[in-house]
MDTraj code that builds the backbone (N, CA, C; nanometers):
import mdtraj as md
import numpy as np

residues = "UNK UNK UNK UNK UNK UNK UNK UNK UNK UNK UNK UNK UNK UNK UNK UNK UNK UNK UNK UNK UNK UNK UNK UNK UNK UNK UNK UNK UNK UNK UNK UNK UNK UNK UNK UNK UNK UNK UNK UNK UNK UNK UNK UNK UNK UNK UNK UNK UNK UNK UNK UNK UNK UNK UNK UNK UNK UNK UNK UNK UNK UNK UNK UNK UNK UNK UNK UNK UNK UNK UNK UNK UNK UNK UNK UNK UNK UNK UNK UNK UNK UNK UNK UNK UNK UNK UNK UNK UNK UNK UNK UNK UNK UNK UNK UNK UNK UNK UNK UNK UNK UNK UNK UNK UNK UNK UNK UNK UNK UNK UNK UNK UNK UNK UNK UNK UNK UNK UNK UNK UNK UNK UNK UNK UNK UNK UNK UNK UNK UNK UNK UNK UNK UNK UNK UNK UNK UNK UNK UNK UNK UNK UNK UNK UNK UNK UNK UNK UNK UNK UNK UNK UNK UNK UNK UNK UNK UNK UNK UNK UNK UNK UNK UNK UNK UNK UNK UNK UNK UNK UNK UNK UNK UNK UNK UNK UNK UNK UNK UNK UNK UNK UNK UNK UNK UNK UNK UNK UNK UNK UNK UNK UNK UNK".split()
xyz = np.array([
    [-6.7478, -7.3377, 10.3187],
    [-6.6778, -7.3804, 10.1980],
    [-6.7693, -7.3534, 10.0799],
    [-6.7300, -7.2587, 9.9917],
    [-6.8057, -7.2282, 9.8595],
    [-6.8060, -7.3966, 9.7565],
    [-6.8654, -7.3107, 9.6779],
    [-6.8647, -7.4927, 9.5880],
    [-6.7595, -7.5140, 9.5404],
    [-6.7309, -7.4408, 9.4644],
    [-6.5642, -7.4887, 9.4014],
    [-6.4554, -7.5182, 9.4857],
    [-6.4821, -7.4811, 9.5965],
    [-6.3771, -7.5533, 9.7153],
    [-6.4101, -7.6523, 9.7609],
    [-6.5272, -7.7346, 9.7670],
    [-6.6100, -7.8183, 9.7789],
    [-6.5868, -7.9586, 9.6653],
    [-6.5407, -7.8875, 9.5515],
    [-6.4941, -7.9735, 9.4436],
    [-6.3689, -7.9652, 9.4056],
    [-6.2942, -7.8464, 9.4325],
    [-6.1462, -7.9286, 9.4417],
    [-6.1205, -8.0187, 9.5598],
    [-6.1856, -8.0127, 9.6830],
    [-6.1990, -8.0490, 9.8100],
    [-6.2051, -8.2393, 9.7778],
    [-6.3604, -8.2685, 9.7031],
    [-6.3993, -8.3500, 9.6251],
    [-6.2398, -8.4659, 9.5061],
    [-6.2282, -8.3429, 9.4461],
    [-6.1298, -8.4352, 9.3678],
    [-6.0019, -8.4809, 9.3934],
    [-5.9849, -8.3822, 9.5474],
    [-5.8425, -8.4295, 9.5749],
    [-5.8845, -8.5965, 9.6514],
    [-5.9855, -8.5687, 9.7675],
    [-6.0131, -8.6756, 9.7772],
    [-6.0223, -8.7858, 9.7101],
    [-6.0783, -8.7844, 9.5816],
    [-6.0898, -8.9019, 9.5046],
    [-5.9612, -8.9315, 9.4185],
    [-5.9156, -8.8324, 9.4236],
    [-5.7673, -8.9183, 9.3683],
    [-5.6886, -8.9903, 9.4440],
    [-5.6918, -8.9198, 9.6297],
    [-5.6191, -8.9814, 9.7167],
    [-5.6882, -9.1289, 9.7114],
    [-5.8146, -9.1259, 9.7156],
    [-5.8809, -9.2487, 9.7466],
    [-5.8994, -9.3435, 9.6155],
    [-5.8299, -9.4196, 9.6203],
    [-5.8488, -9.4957, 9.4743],
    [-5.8163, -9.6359, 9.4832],
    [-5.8701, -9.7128, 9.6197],
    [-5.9079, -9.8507, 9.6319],
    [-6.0321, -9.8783, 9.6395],
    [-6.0821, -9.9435, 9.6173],
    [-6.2121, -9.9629, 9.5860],
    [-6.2918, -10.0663, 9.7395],
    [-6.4111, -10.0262, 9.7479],
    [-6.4789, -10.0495, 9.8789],
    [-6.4654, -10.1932, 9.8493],
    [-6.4414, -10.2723, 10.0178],
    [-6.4889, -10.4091, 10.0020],
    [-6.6485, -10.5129, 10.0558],
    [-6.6898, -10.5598, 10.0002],
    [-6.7919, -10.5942, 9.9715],
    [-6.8811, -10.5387, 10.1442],
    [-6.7864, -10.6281, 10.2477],
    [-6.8534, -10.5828, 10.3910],
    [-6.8803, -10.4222, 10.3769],
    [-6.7734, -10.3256, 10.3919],
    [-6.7784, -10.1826, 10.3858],
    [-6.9081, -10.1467, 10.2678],
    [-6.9124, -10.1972, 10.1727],
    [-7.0299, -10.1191, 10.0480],
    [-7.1569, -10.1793, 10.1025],
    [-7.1617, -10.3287, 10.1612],
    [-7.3031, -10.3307, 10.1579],
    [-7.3930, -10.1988, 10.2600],
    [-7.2795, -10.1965, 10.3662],
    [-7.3053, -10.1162, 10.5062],
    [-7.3099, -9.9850, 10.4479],
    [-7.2454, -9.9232, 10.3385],
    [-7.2825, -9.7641, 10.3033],
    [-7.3451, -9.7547, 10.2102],
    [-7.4088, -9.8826, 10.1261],
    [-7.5454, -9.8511, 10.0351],
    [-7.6329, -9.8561, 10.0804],
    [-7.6666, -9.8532, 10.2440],
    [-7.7777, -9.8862, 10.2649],
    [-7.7849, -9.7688, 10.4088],
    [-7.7859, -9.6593, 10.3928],
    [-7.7368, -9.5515, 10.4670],
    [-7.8986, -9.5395, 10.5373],
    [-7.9017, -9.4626, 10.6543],
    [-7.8096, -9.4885, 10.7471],
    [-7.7451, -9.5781, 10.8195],
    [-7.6034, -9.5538, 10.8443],
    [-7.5325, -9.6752, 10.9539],
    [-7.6032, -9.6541, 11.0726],
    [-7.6549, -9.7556, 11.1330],
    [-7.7332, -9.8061, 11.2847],
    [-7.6728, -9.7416, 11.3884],
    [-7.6987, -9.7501, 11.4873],
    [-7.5944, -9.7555, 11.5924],
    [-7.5312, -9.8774, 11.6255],
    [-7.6273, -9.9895, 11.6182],
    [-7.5494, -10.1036, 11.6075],
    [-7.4456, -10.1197, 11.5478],
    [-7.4823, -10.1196, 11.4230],
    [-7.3754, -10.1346, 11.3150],
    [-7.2362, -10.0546, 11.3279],
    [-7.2663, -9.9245, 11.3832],
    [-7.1312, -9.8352, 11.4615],
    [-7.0366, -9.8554, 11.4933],
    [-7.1301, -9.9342, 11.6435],
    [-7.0329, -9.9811, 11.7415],
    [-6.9543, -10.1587, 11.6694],
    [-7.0122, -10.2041, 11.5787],
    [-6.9617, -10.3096, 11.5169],
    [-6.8288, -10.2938, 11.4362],
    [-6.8831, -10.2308, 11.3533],
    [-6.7678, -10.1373, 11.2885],
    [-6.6468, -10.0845, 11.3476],
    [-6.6727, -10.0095, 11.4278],
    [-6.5260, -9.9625, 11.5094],
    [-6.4536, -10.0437, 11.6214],
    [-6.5494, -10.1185, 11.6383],
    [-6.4794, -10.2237, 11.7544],
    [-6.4540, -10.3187, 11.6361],
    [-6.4858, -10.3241, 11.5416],
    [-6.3784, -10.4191, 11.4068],
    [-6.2668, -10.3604, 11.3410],
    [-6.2385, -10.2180, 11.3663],
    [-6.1668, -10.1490, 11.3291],
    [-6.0003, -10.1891, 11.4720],
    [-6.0808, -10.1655, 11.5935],
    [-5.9915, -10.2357, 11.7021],
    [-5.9472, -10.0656, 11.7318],
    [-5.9968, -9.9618, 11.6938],
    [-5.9685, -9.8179, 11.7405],
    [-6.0242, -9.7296, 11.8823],
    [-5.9291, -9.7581, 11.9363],
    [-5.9713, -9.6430, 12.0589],
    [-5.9460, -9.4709, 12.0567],
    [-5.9725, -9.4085, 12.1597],
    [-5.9398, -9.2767, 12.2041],
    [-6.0181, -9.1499, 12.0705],
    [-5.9055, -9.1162, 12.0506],
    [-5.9485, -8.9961, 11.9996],
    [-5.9585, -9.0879, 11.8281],
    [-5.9177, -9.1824, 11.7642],
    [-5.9177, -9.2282, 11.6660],
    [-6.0833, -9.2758, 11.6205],
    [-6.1020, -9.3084, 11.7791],
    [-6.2287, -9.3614, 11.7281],
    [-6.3637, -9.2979, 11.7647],
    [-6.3642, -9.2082, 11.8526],
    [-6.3969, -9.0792, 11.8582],
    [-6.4434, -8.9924, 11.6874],
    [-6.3225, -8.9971, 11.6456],
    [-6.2784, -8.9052, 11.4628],
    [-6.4053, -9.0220, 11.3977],
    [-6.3809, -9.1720, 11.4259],
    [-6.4301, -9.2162, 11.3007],
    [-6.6158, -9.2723, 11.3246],
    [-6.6188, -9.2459, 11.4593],
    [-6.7297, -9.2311, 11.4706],
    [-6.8095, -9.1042, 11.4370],
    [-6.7506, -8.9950, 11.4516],
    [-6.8181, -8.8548, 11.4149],
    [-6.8271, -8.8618, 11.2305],
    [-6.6973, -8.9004, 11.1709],
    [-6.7121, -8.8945, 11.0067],
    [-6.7970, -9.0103, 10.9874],
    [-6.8608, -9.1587, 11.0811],
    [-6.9719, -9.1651, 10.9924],
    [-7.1468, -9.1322, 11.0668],
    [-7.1289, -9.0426, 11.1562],
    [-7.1856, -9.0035, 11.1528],
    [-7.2524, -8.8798, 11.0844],
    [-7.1367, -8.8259, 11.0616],
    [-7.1415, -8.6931, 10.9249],
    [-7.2089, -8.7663, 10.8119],
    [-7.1296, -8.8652, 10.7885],
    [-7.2157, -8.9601, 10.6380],
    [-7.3079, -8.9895, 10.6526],
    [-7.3700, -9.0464, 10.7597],
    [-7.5299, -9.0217, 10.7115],
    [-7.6208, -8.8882, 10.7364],
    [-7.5194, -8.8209, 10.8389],
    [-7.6335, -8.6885, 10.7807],
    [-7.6319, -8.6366, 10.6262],
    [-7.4782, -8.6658, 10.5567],
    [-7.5205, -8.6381, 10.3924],
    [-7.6080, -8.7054, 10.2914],
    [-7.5834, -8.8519, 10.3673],
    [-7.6930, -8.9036, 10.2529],
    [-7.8114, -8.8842, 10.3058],
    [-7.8798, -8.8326, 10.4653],
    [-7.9946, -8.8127, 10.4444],
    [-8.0326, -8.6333, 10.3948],
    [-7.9451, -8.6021, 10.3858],
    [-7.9452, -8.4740, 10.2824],
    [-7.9679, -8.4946, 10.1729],
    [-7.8872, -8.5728, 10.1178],
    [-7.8928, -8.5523, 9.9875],
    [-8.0568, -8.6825, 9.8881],
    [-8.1433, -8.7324, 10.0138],
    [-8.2672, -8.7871, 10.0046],
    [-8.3196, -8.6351, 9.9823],
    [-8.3382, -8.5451, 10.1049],
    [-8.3882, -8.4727, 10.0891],
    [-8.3695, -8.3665, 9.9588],
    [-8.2424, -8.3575, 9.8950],
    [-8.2152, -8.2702, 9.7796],
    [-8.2592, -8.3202, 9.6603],
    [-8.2854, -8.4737, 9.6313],
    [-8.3203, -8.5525, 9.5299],
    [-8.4504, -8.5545, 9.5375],
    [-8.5442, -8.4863, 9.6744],
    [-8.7208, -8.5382, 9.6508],
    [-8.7417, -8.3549, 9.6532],
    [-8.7477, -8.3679, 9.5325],
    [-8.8542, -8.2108, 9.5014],
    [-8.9780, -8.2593, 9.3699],
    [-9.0218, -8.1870, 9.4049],
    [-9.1301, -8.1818, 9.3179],
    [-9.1534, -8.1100, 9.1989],
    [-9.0445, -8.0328, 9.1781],
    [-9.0260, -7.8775, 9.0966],
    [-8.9920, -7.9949, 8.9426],
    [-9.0861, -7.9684, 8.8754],
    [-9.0680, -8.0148, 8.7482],
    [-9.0348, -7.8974, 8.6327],
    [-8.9384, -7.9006, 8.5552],
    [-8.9194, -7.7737, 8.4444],
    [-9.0100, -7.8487, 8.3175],
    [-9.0655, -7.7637, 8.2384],
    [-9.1002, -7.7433, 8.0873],
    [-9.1130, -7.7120, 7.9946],
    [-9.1319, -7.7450, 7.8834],
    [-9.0934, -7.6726, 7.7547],
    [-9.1300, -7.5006, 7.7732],
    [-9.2515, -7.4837, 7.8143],
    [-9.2974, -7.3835, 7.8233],
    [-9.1304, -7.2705, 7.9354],
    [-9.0560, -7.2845, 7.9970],
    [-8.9815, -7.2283, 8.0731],
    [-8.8447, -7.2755, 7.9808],
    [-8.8405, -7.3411, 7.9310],
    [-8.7022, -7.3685, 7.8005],
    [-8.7003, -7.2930, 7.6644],
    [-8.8271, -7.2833, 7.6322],
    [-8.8215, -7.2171, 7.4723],
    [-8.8025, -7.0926, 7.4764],
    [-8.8117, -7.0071, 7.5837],
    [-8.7647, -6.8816, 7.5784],
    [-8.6285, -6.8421, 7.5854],
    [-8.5285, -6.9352, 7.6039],
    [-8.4160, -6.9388, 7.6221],
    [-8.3786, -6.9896, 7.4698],
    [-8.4396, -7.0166, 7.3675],
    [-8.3998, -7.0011, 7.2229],
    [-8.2863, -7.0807, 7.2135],
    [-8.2785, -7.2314, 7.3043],
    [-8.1606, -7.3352, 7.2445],
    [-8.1953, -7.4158, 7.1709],
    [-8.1264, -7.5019, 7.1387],
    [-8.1611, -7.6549, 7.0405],
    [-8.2133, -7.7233, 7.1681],
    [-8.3170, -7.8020, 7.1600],
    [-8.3676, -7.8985, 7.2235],
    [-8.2622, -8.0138, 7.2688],
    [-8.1541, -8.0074, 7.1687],
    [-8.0498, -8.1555, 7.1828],
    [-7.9558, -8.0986, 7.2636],
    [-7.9581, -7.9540, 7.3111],
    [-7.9140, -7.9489, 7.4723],
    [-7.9374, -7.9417, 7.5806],
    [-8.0785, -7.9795, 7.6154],
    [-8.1620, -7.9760, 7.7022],
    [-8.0816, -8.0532, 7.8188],
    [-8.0717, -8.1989, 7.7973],
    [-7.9770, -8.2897, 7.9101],
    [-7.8536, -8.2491, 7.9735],
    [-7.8129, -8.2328, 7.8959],
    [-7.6771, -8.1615, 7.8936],
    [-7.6412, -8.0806, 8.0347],
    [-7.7869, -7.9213, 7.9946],
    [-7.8143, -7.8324, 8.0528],
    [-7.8648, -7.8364, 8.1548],
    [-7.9759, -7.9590, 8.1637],
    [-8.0334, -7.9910, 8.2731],
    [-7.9552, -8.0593, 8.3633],
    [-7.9065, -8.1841, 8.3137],
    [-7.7646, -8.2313, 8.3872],
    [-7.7110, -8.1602, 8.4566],
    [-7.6351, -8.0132, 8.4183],
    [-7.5250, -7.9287, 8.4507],
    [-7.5979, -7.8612, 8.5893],
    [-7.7007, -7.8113, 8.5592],
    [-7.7700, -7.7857, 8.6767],
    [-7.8514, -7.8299, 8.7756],
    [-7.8457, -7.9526, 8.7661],
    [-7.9163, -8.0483, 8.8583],
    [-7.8453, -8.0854, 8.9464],
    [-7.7170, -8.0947, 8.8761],
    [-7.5530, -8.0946, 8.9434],
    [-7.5054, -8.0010, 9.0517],
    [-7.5251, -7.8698, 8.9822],
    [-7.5018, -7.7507, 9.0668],
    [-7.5501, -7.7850, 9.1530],
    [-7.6926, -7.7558, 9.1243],
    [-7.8119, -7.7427, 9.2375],
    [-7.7966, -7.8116, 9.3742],
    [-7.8175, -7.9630, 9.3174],
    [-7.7902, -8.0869, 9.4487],
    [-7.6676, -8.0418, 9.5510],
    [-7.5620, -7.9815, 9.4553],
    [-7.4002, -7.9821, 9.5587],
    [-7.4432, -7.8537, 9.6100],
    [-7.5064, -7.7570, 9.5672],
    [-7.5422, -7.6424, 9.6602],
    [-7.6377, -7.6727, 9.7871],
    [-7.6915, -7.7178, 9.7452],
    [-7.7882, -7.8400, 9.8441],
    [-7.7466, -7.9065, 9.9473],
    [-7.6679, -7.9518, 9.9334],
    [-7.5700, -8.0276, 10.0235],
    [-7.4292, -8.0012, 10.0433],
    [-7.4372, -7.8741, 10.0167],
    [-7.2530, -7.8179, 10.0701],
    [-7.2247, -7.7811, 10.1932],
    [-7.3036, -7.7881, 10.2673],
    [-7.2511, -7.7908, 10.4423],
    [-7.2069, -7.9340, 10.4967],
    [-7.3388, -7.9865, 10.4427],
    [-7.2954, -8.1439, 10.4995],
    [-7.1608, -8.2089, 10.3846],
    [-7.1607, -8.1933, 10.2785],
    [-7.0492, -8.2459, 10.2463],
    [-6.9010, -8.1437, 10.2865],
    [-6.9610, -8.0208, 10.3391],
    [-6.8268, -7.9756, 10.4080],
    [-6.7528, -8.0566, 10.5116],
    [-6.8577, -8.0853, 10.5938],
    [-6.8648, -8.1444, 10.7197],
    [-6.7623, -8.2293, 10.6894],
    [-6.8410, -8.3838, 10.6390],
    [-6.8178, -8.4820, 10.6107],
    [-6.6310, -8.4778, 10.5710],
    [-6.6248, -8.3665, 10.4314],
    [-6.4609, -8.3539, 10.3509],
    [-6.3994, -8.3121, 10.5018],
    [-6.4380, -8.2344, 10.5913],
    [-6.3435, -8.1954, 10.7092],
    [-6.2917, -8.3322, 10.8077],
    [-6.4044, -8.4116, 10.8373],
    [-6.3927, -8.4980, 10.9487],
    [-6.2819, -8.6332, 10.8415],
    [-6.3124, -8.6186, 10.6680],
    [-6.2494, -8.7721, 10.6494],
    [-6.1028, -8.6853, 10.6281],
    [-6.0743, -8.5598, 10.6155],
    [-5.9076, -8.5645, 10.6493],
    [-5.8581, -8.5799, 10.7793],
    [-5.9514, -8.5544, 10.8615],
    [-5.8958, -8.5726, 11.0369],
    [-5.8861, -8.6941, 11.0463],
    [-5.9868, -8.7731, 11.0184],
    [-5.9835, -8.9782, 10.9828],
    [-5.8374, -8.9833, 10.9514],
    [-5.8113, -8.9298, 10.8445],
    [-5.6886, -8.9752, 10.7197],
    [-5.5720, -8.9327, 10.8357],
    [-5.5629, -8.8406, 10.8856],
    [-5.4379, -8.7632, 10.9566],
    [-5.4253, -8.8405, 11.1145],
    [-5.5483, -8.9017, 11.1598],
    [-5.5661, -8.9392, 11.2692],
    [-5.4697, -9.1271, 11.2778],
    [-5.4888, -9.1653, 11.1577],
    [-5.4878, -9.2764, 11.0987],
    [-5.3290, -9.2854, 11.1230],
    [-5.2654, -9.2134, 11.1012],
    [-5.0942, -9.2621, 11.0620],
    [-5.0665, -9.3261, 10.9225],
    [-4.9589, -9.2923, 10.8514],
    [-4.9039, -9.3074, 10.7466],
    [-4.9048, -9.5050, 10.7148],
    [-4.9343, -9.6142, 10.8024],
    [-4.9159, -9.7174, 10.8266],
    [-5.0267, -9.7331, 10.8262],
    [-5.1154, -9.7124, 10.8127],
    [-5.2651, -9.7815, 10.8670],
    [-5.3015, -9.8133, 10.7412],
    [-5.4209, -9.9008, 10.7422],
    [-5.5591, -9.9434, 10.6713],
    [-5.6190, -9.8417, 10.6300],
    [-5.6059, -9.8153, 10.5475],
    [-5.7191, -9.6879, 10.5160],
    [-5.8603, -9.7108, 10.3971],
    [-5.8670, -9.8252, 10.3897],
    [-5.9796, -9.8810, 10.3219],
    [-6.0898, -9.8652, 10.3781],
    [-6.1463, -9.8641, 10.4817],
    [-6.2772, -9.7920, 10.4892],
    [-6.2826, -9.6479, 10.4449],
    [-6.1816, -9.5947, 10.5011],
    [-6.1972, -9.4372, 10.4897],
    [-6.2102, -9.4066, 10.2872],
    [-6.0834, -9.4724, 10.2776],
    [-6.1637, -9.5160, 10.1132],
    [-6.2619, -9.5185, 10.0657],
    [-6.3154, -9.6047, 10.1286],
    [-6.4677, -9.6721, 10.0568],
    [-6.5368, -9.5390, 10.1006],
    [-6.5646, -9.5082, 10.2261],
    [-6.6902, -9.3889, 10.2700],
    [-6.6498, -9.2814, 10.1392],
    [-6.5236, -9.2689, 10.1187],
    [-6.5036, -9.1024, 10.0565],
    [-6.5491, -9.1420, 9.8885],
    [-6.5098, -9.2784, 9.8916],
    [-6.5983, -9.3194, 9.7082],
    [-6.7431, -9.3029, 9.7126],
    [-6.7909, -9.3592, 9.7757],
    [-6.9183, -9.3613, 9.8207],
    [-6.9870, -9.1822, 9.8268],
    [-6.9221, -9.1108, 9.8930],
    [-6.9424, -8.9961, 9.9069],
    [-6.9471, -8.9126, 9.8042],
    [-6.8300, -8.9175, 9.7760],
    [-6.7469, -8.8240, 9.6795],
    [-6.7747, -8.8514, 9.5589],
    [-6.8216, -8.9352, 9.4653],
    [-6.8566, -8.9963, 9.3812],
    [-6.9373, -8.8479, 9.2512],
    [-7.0249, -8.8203, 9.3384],
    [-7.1324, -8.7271, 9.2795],
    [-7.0402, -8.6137, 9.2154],
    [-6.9570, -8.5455, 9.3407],
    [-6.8367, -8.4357, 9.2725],
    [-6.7945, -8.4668, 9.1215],
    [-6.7251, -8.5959, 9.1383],
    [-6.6714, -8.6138, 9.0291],
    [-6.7682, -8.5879, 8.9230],
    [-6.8851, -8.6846, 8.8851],
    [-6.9958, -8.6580, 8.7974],
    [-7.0201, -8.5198, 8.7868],
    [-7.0248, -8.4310, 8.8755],
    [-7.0619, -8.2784, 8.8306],
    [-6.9164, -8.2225, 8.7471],
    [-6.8280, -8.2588, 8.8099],
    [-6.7051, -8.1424, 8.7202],
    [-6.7214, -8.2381, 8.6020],
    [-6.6952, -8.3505, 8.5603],
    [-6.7738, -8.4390, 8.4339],
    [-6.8299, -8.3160, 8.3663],
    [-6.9751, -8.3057, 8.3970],
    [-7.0421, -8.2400, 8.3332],
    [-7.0808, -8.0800, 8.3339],
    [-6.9914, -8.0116, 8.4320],
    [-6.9210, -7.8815, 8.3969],
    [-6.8533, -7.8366, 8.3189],
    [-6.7943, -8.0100, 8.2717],
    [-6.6469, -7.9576, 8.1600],
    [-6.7691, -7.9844, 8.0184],
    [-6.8075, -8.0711, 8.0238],
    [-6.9546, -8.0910, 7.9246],
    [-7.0180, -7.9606, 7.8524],
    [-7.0707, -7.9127, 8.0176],
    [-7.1479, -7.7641, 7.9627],
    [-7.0270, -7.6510, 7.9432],
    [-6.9064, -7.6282, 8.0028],
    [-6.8179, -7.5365, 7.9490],
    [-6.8194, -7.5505, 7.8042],
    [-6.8466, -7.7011, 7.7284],
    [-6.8063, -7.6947, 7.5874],
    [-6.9202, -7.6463, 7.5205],
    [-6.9981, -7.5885, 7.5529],
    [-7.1178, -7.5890, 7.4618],
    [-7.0839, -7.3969, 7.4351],
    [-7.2041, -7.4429, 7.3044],
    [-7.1931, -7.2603, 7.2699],
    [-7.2381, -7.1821, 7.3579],
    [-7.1384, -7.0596, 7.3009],
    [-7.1595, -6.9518, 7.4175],
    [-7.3189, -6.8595, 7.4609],
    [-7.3806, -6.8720, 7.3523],
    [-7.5199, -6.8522, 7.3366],
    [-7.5884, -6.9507, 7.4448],
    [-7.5533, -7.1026, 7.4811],
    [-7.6685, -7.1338, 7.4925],
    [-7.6225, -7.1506, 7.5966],
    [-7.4613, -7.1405, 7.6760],
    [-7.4280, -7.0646, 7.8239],
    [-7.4837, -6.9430, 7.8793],
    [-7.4787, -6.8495, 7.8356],
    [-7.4935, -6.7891, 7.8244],
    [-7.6746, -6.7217, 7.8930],
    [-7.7845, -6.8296, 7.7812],
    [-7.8713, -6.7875, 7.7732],
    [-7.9357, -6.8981, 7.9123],
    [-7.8805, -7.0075, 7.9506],
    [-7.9075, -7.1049, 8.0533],
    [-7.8579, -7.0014, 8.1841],
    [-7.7379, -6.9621, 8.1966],
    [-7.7076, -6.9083, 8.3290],
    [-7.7762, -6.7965, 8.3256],
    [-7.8182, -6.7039, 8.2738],
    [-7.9014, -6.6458, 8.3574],
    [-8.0635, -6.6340, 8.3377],
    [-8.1054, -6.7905, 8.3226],
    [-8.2120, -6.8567, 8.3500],
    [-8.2523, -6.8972, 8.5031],
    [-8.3211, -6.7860, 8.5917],
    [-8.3388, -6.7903, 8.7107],
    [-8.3674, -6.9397, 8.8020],
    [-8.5032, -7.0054, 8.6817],
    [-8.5957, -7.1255, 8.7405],
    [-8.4774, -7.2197, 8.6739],
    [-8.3732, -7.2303, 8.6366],
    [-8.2401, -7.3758, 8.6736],
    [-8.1827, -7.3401, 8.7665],
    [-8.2006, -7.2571, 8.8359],
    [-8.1035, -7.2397, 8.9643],
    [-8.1692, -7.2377, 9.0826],
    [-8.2865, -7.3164, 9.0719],
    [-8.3846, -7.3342, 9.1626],
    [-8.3690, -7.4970, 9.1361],
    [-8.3820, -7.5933, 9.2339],
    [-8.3409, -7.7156, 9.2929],
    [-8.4646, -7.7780, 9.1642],
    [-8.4424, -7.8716, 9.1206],
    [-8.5579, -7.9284, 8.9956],
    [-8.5637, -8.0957, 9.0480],
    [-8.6302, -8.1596, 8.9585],
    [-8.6475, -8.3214, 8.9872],
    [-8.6096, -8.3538, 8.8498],
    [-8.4760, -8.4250, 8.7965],
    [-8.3935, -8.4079, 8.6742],
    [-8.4974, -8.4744, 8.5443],
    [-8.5114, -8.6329, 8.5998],
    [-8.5575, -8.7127, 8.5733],
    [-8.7084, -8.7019, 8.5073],
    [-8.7866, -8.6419, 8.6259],
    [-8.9179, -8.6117, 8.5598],
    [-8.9030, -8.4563, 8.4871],
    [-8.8377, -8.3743, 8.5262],
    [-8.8471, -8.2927, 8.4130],
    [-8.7860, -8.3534, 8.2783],
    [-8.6824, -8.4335, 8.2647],
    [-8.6643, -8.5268, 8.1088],
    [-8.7844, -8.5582, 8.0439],
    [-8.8519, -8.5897, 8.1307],
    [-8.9663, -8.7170, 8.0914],
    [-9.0877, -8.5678, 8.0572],
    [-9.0659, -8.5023, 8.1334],
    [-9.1464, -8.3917, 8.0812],
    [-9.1114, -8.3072, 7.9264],
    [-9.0053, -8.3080, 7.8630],
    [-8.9261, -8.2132, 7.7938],
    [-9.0005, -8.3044, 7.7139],
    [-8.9580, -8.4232, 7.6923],
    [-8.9433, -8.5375, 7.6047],
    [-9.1158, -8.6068, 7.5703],
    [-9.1717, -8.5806, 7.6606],
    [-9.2819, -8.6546, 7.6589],
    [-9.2892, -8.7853, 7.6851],
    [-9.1287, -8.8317, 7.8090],
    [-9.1966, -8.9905, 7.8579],
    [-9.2603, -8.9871, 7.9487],
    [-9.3520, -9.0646, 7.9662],
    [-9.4556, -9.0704, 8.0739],
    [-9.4076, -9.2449, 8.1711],
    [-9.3712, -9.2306, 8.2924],
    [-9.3771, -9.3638, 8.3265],
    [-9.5503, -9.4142, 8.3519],
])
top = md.Topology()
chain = top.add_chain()
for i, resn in enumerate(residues, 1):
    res = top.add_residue(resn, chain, resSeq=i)
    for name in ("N", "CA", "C"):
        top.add_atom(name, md.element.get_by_symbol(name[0]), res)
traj = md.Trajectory(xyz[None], top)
């Protein structure tokens, strides 16, 4: 799945999904990975056998291989700096913006297998489920999940608005399309120091 299939993939999900996690379900997926304990708790609270529970054991097991992906896509060390920005001849007051936009990219390129995975197994969940069911966990995991998508097309539509110059002169800026650390490069641009 390319990215943009990855994010319409993303937004259909989140429109389908639009109940909000309940407190049991969020504490258990902010705090990733789910156990095995916790698994077998879960689905024997769910009351699902056979192939249902089979599906919903594999989609959360998919979920934590994304969030421990996406640990791994968030710890780089690659800091950007002025010195690799000023040659690209923008206003400084689009730096976030820009950096944003591609930090965005970056991460979902980063993690577009496993969130393939994951978007494949929660429509088999959804289809496995029947038109009658509970579908509030499956909810909650795909908010939880899916969350980030949304924030990137956010700020795709962000950087689409900007001038064409300083599109232009960012995309084919090799070192943003190399995985960065958002945060400390800010703090680098800017000169905050924690």
């Amino acid at each position: 799945m390319n990215l943009s299939s990855a994010s319409l993939v993303a937004g259909l999900l989140l429109n389908v999904s639009t109940v909000a996690a309940t407190p049991d379900y969020q504490e258990i997926l902010n705090k990733p990975p789910v156990q095995p304990s916790e698994l077998n708790t879960l689905l024997d609270n769910f009351g699902i056998e056979g192939f249902e529970r089979r599906a919903m054991s594999a989609l959360i097991e998919s979920y934590n291989r994304l969030q421990s992906k996406r640990k791994e896509c968030e710890n780089v060390d690659n800091v950007l700096n002025k010195s690799q920005l000023s040659p690209l001849k923008i206003n400084m007051k689009h730096y976030p913006l820009v950096l944003h936009y591609f930090d965005g990219l970056n991460k979902n390129q980063c993690e577009s297998a496993e969130f393939s995975e994951f978007s494949k197994l929660l429509v088999v969940n959804h289809a496995a489920k029947g038109q009658h069911s509970d579908f509030t966990f499956l909810e909650a995991i795909n908010a939880a999940s899916s969350s980030r998508y949304a924030h990137f097309i956010e700020a795709e539509a962000r950087f689409n608005a900007l001038p064409e110059t300083v599109k232009e002169a960012t995309l084919k800026a090799g070192f943003l399309q190399i995985n960065f650390n958002y945060l400390k490069s800010i703090e680098q641009l800017y000169g905050f120091e924690r």
